[in-house]
ChimeraX commands (.cxc) that place a marker at each C-alpha (Angstrom):
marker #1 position -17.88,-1.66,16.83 radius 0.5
marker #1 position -15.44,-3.81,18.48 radius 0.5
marker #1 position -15.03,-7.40,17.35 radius 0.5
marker #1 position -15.08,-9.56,20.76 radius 0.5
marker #1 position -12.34,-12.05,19.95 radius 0.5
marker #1 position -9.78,-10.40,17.95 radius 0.5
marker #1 position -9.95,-7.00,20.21 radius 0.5
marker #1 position -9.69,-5.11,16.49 radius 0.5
marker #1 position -12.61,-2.51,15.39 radius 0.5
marker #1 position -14.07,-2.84,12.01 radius 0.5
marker #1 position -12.03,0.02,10.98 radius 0.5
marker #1 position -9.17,-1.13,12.23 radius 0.5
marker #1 position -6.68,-3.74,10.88 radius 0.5
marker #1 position -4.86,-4.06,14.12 radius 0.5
marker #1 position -5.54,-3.54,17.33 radius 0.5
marker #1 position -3.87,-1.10,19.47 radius 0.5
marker #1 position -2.36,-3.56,21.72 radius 0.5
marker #1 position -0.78,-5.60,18.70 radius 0.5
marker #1 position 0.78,-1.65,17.53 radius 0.5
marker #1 position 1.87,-0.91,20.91 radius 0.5
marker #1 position 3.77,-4.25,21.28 radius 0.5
marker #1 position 5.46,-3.75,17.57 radius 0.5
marker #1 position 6.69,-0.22,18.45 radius 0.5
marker #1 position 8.18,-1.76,21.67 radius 0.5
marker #1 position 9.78,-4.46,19.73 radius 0.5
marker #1 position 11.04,-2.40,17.30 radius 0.5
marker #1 position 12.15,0.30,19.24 radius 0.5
marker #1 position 14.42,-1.75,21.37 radius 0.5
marker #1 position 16.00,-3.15,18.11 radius 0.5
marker #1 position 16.90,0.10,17.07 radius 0.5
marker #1 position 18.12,1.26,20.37 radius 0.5
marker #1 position 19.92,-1.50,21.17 radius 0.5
marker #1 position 21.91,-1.41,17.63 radius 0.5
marker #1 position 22.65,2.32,18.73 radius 0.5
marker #1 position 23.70,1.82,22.04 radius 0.5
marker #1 position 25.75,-0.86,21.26 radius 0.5
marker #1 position 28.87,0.91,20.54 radius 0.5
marker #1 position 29.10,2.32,23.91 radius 0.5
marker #1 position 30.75,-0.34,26.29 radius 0.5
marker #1 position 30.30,-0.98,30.04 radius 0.5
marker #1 position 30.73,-2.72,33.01 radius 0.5
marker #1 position 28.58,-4.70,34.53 radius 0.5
marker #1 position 29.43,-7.26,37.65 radius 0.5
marker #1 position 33.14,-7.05,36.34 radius 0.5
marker #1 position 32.16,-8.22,32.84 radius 0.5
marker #1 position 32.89,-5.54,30.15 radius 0.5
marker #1 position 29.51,-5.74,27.74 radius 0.5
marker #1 position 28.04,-3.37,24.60 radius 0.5
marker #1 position 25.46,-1.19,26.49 radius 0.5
marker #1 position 23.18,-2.54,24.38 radius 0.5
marker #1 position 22.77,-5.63,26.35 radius 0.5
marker #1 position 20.26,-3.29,28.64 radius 0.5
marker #1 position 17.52,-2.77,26.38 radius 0.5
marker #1 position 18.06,-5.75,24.27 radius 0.5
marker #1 position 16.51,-8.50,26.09 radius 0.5
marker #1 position 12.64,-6.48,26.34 radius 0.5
marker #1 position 13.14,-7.20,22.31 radius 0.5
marker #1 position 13.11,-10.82,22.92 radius 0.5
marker #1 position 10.42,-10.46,25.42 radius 0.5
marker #1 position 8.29,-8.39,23.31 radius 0.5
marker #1 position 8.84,-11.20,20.07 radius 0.5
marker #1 position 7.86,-14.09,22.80 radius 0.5
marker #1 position 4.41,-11.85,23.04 radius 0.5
marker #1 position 4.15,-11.10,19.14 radius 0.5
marker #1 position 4.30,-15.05,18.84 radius 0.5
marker #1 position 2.04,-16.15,21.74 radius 0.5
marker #1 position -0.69,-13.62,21.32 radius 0.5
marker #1 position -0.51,-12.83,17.62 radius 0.5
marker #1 position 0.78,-15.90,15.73 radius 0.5
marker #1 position 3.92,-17.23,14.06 radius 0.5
marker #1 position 3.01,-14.88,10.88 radius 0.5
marker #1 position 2.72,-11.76,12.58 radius 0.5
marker #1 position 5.35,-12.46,14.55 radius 0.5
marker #1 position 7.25,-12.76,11.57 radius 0.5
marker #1 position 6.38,-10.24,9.60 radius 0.5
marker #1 position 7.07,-7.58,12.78 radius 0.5
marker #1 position 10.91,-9.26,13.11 radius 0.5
marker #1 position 11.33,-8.39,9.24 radius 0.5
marker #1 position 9.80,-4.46,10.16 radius 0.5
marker #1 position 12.11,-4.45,12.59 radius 0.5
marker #1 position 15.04,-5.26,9.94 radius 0.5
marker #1 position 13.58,-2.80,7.54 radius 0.5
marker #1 position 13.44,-0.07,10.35 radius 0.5
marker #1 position 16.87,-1.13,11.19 radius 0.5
marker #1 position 18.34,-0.79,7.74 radius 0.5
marker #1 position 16.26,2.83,7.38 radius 0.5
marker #1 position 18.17,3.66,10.54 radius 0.5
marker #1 position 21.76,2.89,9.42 radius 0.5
marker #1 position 21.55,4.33,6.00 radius 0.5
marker #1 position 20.39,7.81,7.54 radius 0.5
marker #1 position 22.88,7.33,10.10 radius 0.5
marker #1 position 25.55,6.82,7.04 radius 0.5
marker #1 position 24.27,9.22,5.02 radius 0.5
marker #1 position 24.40,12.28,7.91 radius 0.5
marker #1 position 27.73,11.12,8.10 radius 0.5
marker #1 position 28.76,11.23,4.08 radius 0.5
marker #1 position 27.10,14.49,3.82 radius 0.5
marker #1 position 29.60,17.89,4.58 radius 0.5
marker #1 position 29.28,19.09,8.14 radius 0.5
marker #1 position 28.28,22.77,8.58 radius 0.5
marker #1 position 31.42,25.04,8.60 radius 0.5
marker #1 position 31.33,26.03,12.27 radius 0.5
marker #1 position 30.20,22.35,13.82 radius 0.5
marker #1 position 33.08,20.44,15.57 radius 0.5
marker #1 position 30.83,17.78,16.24 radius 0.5
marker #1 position 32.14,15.46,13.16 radius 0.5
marker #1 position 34.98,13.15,14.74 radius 0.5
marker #1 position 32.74,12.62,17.45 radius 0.5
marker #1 position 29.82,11.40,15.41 radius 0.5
marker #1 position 31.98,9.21,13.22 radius 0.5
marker #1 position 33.42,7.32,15.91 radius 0.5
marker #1 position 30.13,6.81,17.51 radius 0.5
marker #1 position 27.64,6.13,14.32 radius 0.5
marker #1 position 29.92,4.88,12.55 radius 0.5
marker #1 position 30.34,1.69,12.67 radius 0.5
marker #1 position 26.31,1.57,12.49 radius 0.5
marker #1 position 26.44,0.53,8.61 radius 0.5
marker #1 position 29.75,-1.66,9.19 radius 0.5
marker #1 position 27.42,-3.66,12.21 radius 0.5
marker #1 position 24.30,-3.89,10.77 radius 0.5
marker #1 position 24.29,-7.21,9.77 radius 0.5
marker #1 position 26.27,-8.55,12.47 radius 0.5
marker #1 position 23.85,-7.13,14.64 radius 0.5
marker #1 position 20.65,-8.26,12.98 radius 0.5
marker #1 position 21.44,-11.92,12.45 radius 0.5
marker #1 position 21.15,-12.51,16.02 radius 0.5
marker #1 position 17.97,-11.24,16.41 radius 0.5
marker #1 position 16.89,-13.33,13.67 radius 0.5
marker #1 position 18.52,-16.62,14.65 radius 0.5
marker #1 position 17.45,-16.28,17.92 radius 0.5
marker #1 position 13.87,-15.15,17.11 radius 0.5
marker #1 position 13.80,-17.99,14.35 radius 0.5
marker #1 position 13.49,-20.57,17.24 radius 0.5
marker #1 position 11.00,-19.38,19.28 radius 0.5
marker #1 position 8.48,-18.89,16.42 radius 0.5
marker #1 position 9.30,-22.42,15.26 radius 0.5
marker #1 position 8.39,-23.60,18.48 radius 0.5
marker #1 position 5.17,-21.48,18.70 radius 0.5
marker #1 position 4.12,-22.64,15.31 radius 0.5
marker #1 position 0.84,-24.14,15.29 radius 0.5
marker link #1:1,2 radius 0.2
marker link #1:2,3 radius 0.2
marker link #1:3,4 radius 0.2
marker link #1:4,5 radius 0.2
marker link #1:5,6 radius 0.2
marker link #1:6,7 radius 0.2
marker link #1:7,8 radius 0.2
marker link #1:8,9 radius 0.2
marker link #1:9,10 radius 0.2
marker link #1:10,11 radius 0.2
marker link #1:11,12 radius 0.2
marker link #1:12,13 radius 0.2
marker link #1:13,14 radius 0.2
marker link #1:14,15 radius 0.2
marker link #1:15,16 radius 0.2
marker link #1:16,17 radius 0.2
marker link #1:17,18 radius 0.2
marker link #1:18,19 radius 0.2
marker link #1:19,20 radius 0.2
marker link #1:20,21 radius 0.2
marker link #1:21,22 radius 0.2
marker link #1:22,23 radius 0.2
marker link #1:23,24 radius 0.2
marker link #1:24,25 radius 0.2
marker link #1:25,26 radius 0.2
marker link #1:26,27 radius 0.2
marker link #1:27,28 radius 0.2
marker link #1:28,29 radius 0.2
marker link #1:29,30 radius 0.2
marker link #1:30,31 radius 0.2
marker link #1:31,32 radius 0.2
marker link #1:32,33 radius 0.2
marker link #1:33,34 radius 0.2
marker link #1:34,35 radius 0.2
marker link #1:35,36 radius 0.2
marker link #1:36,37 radius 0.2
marker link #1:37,38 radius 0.2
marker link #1:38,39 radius 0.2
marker link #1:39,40 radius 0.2
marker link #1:40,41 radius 0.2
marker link #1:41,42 radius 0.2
marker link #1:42,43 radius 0.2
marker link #1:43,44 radius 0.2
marker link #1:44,45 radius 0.2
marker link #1:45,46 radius 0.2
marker link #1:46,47 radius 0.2
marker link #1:47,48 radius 0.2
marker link #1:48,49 radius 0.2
marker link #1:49,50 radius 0.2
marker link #1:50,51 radius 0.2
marker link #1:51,52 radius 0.2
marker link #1:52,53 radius 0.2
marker link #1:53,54 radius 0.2
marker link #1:54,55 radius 0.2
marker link #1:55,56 radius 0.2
marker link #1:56,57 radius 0.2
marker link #1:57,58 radius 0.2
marker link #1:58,59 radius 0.2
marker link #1:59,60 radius 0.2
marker link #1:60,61 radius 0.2
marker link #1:61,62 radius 0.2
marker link #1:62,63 radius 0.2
marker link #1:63,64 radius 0.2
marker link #1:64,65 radius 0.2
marker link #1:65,66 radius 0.2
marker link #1:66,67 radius 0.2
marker link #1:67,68 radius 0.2
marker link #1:68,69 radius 0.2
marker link #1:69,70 radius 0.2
marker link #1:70,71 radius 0.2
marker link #1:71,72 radius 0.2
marker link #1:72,73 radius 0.2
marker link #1:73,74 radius 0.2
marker link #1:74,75 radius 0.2
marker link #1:75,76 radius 0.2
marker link #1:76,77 radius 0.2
marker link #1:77,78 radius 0.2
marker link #1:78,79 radius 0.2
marker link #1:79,80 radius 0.2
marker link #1:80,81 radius 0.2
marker link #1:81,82 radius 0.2
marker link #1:82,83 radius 0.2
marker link #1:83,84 radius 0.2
marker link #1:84,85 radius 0.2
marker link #1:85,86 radius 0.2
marker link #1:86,87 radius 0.2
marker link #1:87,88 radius 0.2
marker link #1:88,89 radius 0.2
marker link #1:89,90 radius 0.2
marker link #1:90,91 radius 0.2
marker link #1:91,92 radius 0.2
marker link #1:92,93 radius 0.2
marker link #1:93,94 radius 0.2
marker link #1:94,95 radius 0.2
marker link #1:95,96 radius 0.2
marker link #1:96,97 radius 0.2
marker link #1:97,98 radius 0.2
marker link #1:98,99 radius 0.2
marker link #1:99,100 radius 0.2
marker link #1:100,101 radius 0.2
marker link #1:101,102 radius 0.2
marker link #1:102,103 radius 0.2
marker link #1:103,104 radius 0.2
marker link #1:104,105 radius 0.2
marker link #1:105,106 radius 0.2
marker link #1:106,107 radius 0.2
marker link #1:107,108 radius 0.2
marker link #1:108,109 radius 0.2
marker link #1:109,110 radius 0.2
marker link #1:110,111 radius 0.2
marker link #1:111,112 radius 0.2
marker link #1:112,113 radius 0.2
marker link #1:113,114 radius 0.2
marker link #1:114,115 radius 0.2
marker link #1:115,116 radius 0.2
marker link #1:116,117 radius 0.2
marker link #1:117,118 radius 0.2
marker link #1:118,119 radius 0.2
marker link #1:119,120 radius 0.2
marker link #1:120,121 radius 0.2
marker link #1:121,122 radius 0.2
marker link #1:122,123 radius 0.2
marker link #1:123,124 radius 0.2
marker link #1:124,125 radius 0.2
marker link #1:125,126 radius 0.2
marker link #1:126,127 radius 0.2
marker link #1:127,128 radius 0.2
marker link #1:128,129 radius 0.2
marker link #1:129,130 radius 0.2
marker link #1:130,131 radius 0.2
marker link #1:131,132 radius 0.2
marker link #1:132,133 radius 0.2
marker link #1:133,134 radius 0.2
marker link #1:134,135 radius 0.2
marker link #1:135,136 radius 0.2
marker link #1:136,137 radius 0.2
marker link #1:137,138 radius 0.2
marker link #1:138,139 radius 0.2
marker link #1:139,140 radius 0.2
view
């Protein structure tokens, strides 16, 4: 049975909205922080391709805090840390480990990945400073 103002079953602790709009969030974190090593131009400006995706993240945090409160909001930003940090230490650690004897893929995949571990926190701050306003401002 579905409770009529909170959209969330009795067996459910979330609803399926509130799950989709954290794996958006979350995803774009991620795939920004991946994407931007790569960089590009754009109207003569030379940016990380990560500036593409990146902006649905803040989009998708405006919705967490509108629809879902400052708390949830908040606790979804520090998921999306978490997931972050899960990412760069596999990343690191698939580059630590000894490539297969017959793959030539290893230069390639340390100058792409990695710098993931050495950006991390460079790249998460800014999410969280600029997230850190918004839910202020939503707070009730």
């Amino acid at each position: 049975m579905v409770n009529d103002q909170s959209g969330v079953s009795n067996g459910q602790k979330y609803s399926s909205w509130f799950v989709f709009v954290v794996a958006i969030f979350v995803t774009c974190l991620i795939t920004a922080n991946i994407t931007a090593v790569k960089l590009v131009t754009v109207f003569g400006f030379v940016l990380p391709a990560g500036i593409i995706i990146f902006p649905i993240s803040y989009i998708f945090g405006d919705i967490l805090t509108e629809v879902y409160g400052y708390r949830q909001a908040r606790r979804v930003i520090w998921l999306g840390f978490f997931c972050n940090l899960i990412a760069v230490v596999a990343i690191w650690v698939g580059q630590v480990l000894p490539p297969a004897s017959f793959w030539d893929g290893q230069t390639a995949y340390e100058r792409i990945l990695g710098y993931a571990p050495g950006c991390f926190l460079p790249r998460f701050l800014p999410i969280w400073w600029g997230s850190l306003p918004t839910l202020l401002s939503w707070r009730r």
